[in-house]
Z-matrix of the N, CA and C atoms (Angstrom, degrees):
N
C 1 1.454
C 2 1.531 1 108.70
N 3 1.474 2 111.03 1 130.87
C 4 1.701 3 115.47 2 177.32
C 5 1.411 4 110.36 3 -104.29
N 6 1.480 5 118.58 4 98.00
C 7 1.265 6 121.13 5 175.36
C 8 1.940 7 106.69 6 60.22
N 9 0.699 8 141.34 7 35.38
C 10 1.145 9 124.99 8 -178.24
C 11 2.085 10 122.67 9 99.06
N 12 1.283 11 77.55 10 7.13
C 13 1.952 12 87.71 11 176.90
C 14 1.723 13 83.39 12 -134.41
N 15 1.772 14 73.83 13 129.52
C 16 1.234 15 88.50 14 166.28
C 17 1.734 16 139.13 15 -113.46
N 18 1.694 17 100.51 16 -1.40
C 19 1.334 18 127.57 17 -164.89
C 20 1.428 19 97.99 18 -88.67
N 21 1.010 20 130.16 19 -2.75
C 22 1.947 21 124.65 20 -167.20
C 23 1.566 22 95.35 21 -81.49
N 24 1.616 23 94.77 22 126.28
C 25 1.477 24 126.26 23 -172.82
C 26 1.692 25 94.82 24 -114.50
N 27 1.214 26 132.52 25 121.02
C 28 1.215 27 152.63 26 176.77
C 29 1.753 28 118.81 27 -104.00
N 30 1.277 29 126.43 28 93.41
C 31 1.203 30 129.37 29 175.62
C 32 1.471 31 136.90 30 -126.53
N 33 1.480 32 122.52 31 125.25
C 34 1.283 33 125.46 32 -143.65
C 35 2.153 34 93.16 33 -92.01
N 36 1.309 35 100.81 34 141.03
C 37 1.169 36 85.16 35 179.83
C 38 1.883 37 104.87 36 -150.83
N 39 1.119 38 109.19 37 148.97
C 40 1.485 39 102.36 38 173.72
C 41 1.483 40 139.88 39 -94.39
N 42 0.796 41 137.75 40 -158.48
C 43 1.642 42 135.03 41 -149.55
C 44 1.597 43 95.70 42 -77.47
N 45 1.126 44 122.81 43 -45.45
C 46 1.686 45 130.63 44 -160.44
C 47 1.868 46 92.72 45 -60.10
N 48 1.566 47 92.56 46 -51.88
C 49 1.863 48 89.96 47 -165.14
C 50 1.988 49 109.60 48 -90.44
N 51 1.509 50 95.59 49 -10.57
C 52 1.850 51 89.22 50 152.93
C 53 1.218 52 124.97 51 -77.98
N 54 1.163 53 112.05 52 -26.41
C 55 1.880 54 106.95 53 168.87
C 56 1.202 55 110.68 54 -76.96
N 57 1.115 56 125.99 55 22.22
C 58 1.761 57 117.02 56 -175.92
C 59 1.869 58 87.27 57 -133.58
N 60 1.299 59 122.38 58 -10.16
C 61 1.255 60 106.25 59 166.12
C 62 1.291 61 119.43 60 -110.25
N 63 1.486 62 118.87 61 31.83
C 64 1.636 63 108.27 62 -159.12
C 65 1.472 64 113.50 63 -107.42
N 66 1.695 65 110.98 64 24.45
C 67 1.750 66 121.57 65 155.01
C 68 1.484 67 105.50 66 -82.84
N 69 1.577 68 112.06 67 -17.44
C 70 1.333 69 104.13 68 -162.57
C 71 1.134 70 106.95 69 -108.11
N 72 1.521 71 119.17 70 -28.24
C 73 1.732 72 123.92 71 174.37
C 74 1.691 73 104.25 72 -66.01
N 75 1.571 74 129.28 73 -21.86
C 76 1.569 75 143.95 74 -175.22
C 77 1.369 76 90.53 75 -75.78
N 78 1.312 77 124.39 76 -49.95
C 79 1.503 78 125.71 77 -154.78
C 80 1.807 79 106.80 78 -74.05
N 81 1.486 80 107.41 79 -29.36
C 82 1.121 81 124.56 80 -172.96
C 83 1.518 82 118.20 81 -68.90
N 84 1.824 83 91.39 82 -47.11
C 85 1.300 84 101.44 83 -155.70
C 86 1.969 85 93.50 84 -83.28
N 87 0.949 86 128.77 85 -27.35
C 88 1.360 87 153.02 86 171.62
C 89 1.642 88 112.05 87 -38.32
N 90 1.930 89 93.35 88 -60.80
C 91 1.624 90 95.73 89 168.34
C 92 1.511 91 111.43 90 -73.42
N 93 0.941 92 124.42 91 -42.75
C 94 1.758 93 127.45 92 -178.80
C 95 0.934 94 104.82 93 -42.78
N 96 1.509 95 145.55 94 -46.91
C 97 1.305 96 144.35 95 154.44
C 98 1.348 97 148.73 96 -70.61
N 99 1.507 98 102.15 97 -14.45
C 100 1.256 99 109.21 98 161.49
C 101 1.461 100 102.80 99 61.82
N 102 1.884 101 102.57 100 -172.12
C 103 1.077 102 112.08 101 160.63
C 104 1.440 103 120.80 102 -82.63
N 105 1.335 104 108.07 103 146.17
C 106 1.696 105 110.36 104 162.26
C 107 1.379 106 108.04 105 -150.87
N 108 1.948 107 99.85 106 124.55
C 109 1.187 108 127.09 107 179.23
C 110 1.705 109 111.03 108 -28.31
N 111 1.441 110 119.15 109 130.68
C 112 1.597 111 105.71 110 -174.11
C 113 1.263 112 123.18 111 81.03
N 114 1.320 113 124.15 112 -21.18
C 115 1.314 114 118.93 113 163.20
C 116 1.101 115 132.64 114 -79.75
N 117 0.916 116 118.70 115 173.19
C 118 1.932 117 117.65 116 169.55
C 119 1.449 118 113.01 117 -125.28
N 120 1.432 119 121.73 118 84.72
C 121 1.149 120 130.54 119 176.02
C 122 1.370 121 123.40 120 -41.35
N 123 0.884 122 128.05 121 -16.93
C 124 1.896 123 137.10 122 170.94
C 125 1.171 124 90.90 123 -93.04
N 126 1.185 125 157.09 124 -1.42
C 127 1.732 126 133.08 125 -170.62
C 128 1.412 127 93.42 126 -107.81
N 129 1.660 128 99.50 127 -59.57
C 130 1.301 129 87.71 128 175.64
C 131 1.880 130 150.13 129 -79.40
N 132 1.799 131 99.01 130 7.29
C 133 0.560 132 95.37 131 162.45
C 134 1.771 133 133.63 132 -99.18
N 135 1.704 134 99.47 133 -7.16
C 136 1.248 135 95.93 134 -179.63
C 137 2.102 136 96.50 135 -87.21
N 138 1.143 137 117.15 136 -17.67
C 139 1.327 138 111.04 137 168.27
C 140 1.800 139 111.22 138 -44.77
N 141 1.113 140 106.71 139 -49.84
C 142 1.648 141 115.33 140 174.22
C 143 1.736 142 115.16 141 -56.06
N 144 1.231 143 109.92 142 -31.72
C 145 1.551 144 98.69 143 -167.20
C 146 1.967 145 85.15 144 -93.12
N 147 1.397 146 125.46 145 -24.88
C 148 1.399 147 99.39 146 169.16
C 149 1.681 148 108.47 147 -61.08
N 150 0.587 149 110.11 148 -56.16
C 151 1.823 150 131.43 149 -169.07
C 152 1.738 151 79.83 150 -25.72
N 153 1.668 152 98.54 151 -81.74
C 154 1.341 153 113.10 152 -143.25
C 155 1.844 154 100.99 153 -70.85
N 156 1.486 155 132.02 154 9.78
C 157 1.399 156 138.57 155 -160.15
C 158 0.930 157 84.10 156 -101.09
N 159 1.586 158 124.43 157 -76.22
C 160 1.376 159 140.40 158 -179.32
C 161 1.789 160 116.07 159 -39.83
N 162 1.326 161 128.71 160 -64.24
C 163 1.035 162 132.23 161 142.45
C 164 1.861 163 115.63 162 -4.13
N 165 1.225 164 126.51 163 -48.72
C 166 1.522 165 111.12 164 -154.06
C 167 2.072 166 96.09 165 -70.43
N 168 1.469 167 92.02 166 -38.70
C 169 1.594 168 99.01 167 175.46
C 170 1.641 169 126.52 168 -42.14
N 171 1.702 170 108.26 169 -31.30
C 172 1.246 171 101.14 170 160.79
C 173 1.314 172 147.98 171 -2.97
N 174 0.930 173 139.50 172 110.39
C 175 1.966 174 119.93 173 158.55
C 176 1.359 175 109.53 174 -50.73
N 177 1.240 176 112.64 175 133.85
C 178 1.311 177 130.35 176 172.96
C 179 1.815 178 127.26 177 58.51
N 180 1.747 179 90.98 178 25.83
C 181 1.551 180 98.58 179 -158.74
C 182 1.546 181 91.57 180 -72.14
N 183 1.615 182 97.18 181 152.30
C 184 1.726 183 110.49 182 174.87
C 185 1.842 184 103.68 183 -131.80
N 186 1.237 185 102.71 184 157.51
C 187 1.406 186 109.70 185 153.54
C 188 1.245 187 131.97 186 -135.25
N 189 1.550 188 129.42 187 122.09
C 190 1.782 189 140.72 188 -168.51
C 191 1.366 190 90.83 189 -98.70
N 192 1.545 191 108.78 190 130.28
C 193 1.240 192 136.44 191 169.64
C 194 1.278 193 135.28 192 -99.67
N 195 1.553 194 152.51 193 87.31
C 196 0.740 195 137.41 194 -157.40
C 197 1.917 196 110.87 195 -84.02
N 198 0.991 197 124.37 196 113.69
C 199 1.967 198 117.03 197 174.83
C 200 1.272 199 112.25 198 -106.34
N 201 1.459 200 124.67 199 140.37
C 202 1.236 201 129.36 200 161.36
C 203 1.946 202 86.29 201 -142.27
N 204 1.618 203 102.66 202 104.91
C 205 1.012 204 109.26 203 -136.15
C 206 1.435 205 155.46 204 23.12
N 207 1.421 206 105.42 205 -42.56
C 208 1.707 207 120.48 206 160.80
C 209 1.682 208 97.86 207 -96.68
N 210 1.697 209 105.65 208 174.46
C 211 1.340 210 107.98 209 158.83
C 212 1.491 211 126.58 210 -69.67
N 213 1.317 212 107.44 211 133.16
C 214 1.201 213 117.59 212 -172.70
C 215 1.741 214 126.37 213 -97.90
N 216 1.888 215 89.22 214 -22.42
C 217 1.403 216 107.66 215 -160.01
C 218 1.369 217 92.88 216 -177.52
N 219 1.272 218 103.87 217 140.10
C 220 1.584 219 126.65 218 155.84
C 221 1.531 220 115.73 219 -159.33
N 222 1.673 221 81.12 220 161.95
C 223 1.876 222 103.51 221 -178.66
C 224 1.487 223 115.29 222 -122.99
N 225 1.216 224 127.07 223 124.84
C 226 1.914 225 113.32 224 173.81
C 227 1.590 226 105.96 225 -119.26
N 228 1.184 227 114.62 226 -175.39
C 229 1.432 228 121.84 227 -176.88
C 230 1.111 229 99.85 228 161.82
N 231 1.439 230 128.95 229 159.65
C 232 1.577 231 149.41 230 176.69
C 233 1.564 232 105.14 231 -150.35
N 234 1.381 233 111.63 232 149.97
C 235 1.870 234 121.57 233 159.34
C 236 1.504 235 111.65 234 -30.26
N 237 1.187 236 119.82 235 153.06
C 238 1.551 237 134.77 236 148.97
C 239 1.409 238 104.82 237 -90.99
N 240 1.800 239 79.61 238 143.34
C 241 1.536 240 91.47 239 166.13
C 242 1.556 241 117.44 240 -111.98
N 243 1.106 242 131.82 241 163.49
C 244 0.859 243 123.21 242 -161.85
C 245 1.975 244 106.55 243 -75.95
N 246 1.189 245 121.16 244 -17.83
C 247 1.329 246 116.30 245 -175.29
C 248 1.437 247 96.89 246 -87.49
N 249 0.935 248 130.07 247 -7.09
C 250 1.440 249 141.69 248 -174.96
C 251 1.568 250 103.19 249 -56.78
N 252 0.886 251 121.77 250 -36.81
C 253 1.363 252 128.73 251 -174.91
C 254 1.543 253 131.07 252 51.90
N 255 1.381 254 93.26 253 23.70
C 256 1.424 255 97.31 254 -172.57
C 257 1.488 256 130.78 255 -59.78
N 258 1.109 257 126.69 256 6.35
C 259 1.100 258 115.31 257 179.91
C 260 1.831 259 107.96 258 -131.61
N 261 1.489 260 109.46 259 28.31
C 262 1.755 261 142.63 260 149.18
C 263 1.708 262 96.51 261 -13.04
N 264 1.466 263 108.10 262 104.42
C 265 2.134 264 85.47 263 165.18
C 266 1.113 265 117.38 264 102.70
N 267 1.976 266 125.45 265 -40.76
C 268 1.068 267 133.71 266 -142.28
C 269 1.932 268 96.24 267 -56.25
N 270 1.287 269 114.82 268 137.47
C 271 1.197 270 119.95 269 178.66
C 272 1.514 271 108.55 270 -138.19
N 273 1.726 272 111.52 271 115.90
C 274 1.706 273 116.27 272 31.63
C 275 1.767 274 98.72 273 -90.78
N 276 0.824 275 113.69 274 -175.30
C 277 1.580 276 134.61 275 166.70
C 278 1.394 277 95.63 276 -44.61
N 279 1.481 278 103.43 277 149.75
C 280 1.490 279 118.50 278 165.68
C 281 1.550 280 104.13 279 -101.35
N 282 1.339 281 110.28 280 158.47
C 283 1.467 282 111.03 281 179.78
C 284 1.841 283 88.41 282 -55.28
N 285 1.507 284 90.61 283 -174.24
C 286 1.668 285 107.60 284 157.38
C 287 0.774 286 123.76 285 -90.57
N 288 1.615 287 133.78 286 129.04
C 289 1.350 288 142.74 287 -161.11
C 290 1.287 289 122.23 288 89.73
N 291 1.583 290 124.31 289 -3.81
C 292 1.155 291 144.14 290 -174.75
C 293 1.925 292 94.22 291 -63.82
N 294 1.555 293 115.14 292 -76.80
C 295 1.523 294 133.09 293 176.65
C 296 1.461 295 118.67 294 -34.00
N 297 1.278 296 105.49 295 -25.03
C 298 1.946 297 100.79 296 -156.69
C 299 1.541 298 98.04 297 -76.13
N 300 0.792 299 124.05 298 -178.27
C 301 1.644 300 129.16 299 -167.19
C 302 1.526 301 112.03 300 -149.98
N 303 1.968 302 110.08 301 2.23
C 304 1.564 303 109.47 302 172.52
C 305 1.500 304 113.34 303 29.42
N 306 0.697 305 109.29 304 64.13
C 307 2.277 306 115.23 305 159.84
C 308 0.915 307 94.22 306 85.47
N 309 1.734 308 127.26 307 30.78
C 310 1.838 309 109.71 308 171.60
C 311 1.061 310 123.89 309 71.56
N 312 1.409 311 124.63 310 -23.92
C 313 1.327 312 104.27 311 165.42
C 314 1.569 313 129.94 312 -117.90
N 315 1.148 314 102.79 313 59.79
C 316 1.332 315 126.38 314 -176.49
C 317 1.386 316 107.58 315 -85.27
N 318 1.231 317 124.78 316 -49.20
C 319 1.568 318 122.80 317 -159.92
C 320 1.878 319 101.50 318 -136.45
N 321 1.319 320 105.60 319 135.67
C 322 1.677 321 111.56 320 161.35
C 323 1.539 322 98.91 321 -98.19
N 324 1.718 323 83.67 322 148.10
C 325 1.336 324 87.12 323 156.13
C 326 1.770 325 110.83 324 -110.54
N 327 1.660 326 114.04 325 130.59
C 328 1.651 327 96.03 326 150.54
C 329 1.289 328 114.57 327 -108.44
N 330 1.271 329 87.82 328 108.78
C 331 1.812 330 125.09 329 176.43
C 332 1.771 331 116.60 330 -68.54
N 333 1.797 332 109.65 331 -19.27
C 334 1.700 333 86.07 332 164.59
C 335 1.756 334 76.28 333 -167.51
N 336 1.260 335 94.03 334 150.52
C 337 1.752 336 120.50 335 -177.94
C 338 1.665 337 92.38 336 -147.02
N 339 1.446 338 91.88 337 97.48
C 340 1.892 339 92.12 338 153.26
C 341 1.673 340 144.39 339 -140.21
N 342 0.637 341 136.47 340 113.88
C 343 1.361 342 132.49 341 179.41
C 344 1.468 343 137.15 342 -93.26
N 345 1.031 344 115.63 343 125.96
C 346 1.833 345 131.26 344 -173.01
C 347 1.434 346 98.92 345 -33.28
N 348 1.206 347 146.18 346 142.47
C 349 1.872 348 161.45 347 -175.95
C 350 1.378 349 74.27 348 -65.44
N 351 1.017 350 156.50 349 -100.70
C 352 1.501 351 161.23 350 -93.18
C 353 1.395 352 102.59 351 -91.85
N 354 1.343 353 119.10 352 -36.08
C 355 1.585 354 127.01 353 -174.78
C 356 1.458 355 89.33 354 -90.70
N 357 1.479 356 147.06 355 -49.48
C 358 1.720 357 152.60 356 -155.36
C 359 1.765 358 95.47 357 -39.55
N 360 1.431 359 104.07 358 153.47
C 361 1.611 360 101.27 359 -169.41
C 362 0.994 361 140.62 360 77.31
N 363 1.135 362 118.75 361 -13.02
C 364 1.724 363 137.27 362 -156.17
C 365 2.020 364 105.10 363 -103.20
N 366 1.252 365 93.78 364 -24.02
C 367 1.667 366 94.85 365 -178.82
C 368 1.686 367 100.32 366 104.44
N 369 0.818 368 139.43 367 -5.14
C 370 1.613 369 153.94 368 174.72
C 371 1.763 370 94.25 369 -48.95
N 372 1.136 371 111.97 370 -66.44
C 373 1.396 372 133.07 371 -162.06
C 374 1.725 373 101.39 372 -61.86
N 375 1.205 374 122.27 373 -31.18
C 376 1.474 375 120.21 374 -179.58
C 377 1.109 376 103.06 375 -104.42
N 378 1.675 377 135.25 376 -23.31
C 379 1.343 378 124.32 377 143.68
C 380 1.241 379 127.01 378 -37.00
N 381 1.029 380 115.33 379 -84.51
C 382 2.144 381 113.77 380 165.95
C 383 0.991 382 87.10 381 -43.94
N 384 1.478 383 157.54 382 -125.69
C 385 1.618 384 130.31 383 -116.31
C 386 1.215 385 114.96 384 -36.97
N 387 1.704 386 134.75 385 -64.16
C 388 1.513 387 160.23 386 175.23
C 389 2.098 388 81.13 387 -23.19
N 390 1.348 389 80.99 388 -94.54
C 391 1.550 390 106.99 389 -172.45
C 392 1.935 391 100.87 390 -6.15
N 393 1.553 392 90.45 391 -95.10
C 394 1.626 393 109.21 392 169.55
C 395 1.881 394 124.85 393 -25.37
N 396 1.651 395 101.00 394 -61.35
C 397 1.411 396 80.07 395 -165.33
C 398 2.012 397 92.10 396 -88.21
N 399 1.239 398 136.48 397 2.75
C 400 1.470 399 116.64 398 164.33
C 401 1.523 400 114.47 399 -57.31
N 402 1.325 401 95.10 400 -41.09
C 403 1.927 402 78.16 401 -177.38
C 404 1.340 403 120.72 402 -80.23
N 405 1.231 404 131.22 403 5.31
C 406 1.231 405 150.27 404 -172.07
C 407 1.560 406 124.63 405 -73.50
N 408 1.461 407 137.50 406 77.57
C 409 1.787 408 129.58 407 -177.30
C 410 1.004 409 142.18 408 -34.75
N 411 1.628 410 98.95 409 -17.69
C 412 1.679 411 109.10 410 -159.82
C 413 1.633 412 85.96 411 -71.94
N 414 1.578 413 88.11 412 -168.50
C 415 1.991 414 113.13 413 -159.89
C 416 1.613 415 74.71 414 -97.71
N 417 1.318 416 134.26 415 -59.01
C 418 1.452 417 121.91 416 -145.85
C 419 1.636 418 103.17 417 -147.20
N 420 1.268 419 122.89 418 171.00
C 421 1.590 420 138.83 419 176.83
C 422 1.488 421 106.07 420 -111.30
N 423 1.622 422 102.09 421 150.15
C 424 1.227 423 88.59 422 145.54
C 425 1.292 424 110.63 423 -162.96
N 426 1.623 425 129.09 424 155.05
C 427 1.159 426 133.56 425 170.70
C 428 1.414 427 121.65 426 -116.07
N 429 1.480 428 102.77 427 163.36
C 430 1.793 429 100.31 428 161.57
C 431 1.305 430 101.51 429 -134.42
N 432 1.457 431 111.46 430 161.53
C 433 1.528 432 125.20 431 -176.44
C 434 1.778 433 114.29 432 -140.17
N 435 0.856 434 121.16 433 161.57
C 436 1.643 435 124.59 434 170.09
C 437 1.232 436 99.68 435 -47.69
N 438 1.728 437 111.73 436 118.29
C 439 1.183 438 98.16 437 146.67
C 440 1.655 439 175.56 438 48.18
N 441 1.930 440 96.63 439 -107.89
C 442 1.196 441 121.81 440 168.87
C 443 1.175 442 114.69 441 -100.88
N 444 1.311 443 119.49 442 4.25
C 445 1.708 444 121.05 443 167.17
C 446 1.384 445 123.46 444 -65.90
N 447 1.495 446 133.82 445 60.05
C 448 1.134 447 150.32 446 -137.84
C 449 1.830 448 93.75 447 -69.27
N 450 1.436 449 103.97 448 -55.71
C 451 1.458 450 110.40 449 -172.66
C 452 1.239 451 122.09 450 -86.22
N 453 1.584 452 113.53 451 8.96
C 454 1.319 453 107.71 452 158.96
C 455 1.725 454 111.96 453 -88.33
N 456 1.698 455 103.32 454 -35.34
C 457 1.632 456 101.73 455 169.95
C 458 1.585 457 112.94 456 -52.70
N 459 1.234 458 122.93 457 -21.45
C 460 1.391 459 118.47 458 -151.49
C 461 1.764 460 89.78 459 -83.75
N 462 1.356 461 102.25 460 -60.00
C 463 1.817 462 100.88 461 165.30
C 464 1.548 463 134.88 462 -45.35
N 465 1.378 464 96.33 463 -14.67
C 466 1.677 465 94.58 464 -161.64
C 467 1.710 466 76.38 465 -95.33
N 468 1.505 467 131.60 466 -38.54
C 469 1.320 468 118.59 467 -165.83
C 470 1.949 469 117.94 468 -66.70
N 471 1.670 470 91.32 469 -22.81
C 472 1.421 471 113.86 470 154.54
C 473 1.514 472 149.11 471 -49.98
N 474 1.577 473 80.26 472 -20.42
C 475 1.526 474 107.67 473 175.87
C 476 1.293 475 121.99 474 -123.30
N 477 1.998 476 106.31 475 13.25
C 478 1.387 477 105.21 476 178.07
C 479 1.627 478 126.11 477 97.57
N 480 1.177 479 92.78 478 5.85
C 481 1.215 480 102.59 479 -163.37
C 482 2.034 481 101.71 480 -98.42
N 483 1.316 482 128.49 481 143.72
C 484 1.563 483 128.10 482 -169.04
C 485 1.704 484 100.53 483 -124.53
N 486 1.404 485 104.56 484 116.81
C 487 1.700 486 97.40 485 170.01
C 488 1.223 487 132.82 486 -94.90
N 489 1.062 488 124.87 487 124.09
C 490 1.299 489 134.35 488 -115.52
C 491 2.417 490 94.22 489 -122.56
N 492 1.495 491 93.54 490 -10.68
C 493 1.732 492 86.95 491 -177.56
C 494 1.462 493 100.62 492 160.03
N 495 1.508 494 93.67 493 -152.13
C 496 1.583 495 97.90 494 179.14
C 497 1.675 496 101.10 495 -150.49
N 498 1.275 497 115.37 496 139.08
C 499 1.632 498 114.27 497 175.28
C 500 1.654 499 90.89 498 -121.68
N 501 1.562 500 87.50 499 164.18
C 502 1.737 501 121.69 500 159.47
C 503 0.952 502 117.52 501 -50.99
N 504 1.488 503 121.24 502 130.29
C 505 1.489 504 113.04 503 164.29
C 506 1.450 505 107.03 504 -71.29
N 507 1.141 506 112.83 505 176.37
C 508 1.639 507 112.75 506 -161.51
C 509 1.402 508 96.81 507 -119.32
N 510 1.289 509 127.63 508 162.94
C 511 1.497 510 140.89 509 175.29
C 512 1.531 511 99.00 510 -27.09
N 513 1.668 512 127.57 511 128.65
C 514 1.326 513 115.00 512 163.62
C 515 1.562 514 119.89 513 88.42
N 516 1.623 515 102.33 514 -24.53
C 517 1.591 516 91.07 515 -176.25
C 518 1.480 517 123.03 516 -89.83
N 519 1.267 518 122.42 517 171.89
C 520 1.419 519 132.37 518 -163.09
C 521 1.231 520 102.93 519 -55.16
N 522 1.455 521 126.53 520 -66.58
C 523 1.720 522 135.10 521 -153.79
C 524 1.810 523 98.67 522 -108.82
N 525 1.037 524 103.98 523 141.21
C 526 2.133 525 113.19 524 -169.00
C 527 1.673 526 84.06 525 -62.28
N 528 1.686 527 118.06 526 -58.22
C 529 1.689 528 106.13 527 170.80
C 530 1.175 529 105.68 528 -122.60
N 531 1.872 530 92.17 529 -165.13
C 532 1.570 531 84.52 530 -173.36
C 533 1.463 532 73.77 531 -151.18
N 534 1.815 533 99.76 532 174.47
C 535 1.553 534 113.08 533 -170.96
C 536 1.557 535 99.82 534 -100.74
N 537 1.332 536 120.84 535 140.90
C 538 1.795 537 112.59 536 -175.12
C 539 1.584 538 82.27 537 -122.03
N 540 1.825 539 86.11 538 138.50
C 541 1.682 540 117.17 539 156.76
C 542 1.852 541 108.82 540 -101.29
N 543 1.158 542 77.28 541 160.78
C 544 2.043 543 88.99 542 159.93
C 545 1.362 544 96.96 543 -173.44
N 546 1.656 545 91.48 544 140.10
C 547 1.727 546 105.24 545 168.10
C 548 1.259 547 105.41 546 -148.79
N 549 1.736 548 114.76 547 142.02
C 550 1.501 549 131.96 548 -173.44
C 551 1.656 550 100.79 549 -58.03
N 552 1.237 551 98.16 550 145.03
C 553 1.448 552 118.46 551 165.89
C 554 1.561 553 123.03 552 -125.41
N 555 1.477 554 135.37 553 137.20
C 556 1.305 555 96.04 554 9.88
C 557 1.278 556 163.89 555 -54.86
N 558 2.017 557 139.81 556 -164.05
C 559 1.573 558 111.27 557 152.06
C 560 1.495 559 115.77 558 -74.11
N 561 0.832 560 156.06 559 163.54
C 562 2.028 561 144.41 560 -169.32
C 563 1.724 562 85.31 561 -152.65
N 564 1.384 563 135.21 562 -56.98
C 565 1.361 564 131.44 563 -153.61
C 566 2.035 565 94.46 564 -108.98
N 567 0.792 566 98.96 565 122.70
C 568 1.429 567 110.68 566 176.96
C 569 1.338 568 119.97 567 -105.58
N 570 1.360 569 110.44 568 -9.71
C 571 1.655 570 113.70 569 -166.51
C 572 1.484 571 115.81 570 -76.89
């Protein structure tokens, strides 16, 4: 039971059957964001279906579903590779040895966690994370987020999560940077 819902159906699924849901993961991720003053809701949302198109190609990409009959919420992510370069910029410096990715499968990324305004609050949202990164091998996760999203860092530190700097946004992306987390995996603290 999530906070008081008890119907949330959680299902892990792979790249073949996320491309067959990705009007509905758009539709999702669309309400999760709502409007915001200054934005341009079509940019950024078709920015997301590149994101999340490109994404299915991943190594080892997955997608967690949250249903209370329709989708309510989802999370995806796949391995880094080491040419991946994801962590380009990261400021301050990582020690050495921080970047390497040992055979790729060192680190996931979850690259998008979202949930419908109407479901937000409910515990849905730490379900898909829980859900997602438990089945997951790698040693550690990692994400990035806007910035100035103060109270989403405050949750992610809630969930274990350590921020570790700030990178570049990359050719095309939404925010010039972004704020990067990482946390060891397995999950061990659930609270």
């Amino acid at each position: 039971m999530v906070h008081g819902v008890t119907d949330v159906t959680y299902s892990r699924l792979n790249a073949g059957a996320a491309a067959l849901l990705m009007d509905q993961l758009c539709e999702v991720y669309a309400d999760a964001y709502g409007e915001v003053s200054g934005e341009d809701t079509n940019v950024k949302a078709d920015a997301f279906r590149d994101r999340a198109t490109g994404a299915l190609g991943a190594r080892n990409f997955e997608l967690v579903t949250a249903r209370v009959g329709d989708v309510v919420g989802f999370v995806f992510g796949y391995s880094l590779r080491q040419e991946r370069d994801w962590f380009a910029g990261l400021d301050p410096a990582p020690e050495p040895g921080f970047t390497d990715e040992r055979g790729g499968e060192r680190t996931v990324v979850l690259a998008e966690i979202e949930v419908r305004k109407a479901w937000q609050g409910k515990g849905i949202g730490r379900g898909l994370h829980d859900t997602f990164l438990a089945g997951r091998r790698e040693e550690r996760a990692t994400l990035t987020a806007n910035p100035a999203a103060t109270a989403t860092h405050a949750l992610y530190a809630g969930w274990g999560w350590q921020r570790v700097g700030t990178i570049p946004g990359r050719p095309g992306a939404y925010y010039r940077e972004y704020a990067m987390f990482v946390r060891p995996l397995p999950l061990a603290d659930r609270g």
